[in-house]
N, C-alpha and C positions, 0 to 999 in steps of 0.2 A: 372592532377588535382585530389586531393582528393575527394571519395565521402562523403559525409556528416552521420555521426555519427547519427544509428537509435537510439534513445530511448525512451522504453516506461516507465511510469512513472505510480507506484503504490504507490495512496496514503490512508491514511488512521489512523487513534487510532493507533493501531498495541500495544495495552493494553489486553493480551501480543501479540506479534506475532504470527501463528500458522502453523500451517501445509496446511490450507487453502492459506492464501499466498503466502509460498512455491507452491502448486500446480498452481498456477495462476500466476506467474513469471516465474516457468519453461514451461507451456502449450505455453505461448505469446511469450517467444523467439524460442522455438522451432517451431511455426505455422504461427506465423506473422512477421516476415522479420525486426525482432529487432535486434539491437548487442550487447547492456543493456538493463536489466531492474534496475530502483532506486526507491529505497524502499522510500517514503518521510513519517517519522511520524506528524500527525499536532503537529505544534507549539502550537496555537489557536484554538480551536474547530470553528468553523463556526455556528454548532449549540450545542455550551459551554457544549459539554457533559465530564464529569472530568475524568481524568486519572490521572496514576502514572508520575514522573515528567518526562522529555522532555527527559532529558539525560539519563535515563534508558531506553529509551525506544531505542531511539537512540541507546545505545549499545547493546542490546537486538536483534535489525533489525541488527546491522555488526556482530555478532554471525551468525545469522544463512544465514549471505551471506558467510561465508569463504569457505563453501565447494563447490563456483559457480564460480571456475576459473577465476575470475573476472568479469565476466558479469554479476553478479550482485551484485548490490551495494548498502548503504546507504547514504542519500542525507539530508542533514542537512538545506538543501533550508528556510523550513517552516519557521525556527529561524531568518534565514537574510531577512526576504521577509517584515520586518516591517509593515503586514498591522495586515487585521484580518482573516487571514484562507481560504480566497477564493482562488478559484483553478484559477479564470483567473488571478488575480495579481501574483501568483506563476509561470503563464506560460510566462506572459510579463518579470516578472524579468529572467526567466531563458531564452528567449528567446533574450534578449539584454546581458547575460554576455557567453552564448554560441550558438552565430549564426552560428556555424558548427554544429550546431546538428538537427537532425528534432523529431521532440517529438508524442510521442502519449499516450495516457491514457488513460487506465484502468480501466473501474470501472464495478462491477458486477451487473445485474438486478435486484439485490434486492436494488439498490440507483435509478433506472429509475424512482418512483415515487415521490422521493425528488425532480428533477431537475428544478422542477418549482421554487423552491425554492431558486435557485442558481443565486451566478451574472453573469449576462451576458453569460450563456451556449452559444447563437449562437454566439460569439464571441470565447468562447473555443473551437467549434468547426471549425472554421476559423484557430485558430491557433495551432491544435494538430489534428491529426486524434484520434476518441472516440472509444474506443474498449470495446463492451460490452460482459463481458463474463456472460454463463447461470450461474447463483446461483443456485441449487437445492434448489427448492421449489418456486422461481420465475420464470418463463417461460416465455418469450416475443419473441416478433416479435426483428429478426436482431440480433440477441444475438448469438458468435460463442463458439462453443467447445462443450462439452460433458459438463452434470452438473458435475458442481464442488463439493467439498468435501461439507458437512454439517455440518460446523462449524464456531462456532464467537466467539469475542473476548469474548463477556459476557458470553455464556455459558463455556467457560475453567473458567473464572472468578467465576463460581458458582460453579465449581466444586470444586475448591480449597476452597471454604468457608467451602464446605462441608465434609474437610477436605482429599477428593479423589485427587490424581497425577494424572493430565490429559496425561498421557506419549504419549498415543494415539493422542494426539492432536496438539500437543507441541514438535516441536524441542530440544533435550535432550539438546543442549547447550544453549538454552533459560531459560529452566527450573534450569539448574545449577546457569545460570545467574541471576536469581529469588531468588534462595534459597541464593543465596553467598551473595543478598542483602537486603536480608528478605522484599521482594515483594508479594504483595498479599496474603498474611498470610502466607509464606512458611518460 
């Protein structure tokens, strides 16, 4: 008998992707007894914040999976999942089109004070083990790992306004992927 396929599930903008998620996809399979992690970009915001379109972004996240031997991956879920961006309708569809899988999620302490916000969280939490990893500069109770990098999507975002390469920030084949499609003023 097979055993069931871990996966944890990082979602997020990912407008651009960064080094930050990078470090939080490899901390979680190397710590927490994953076999994937999948990168999911929202389709929909949940709370309508605008980004660059789906599909860049989308290729943006399989760029900077190629160098993770396959374990990790880009999951284009959000786009099939025809609601509006919540995380439990994302886990009920993936959970009735891969019932070999057991799921877990991702998300860093700096969303714990959103969560009131969310549909049905004790129900995501019935159906996905929640893994809260520290965000530097959030701190809370239950949160594993060492703090994480100090970085977001909007500050790579303001740097590039500012017409600075965030190279330090930013997967170089992300940034090539940006510039080849004159994203974000590059």
């Amino acid at each position: 008998m097979r055993l069931p396929v871990q996966v944890a599930l990082l979602g997020g903008s990912f407008n651009p992707p960064h080094v930050g998620h990078l470090l939080a996809a490899h901390y979680v399979r190397a710590t927490q007894g994953v076999d994937e992690v999948w990168l999911m970009p929202t389709f929909v915001h949940p709370f309508r914040k605008s980004a660059v379109d789906f599909e860049h972004r989308v290729h943006m996240c399989e760029r900077m999976c190629q160098d993770a031997a396959g374990w990790m991956k880009t999951s284009r879920v959000e786009s099939e999942v025809g609601k509006d961006g919540r995380t439990v309708d994302t886990l009920d569809f993936l959970q009735a089109r891969h019932p070999e899988h057991r799921f877990s999620l991702i998300i860093g302490s700096d969303i714990l004070k959103d969560l009131p916000h969310w549909k049905d969280f004790d129900r995501i939490q019935r159906m996905a083990r929640v893994v809260v990893l520290y965000r530097a500069g959030y701190p809370a109770e239950g949160t594993v790992g060492p703090p994480l990098a100090i970085v977001s999507s909007s500050e790579v975002r303001e740097r590039l306004a500012r017409g600075e390469l965030p190279s330090d920030l930013v997967p170089r084949v992300v940034l090539d992927y940006a510039r080849e499609h004159h994203l974000y003023g590059l």
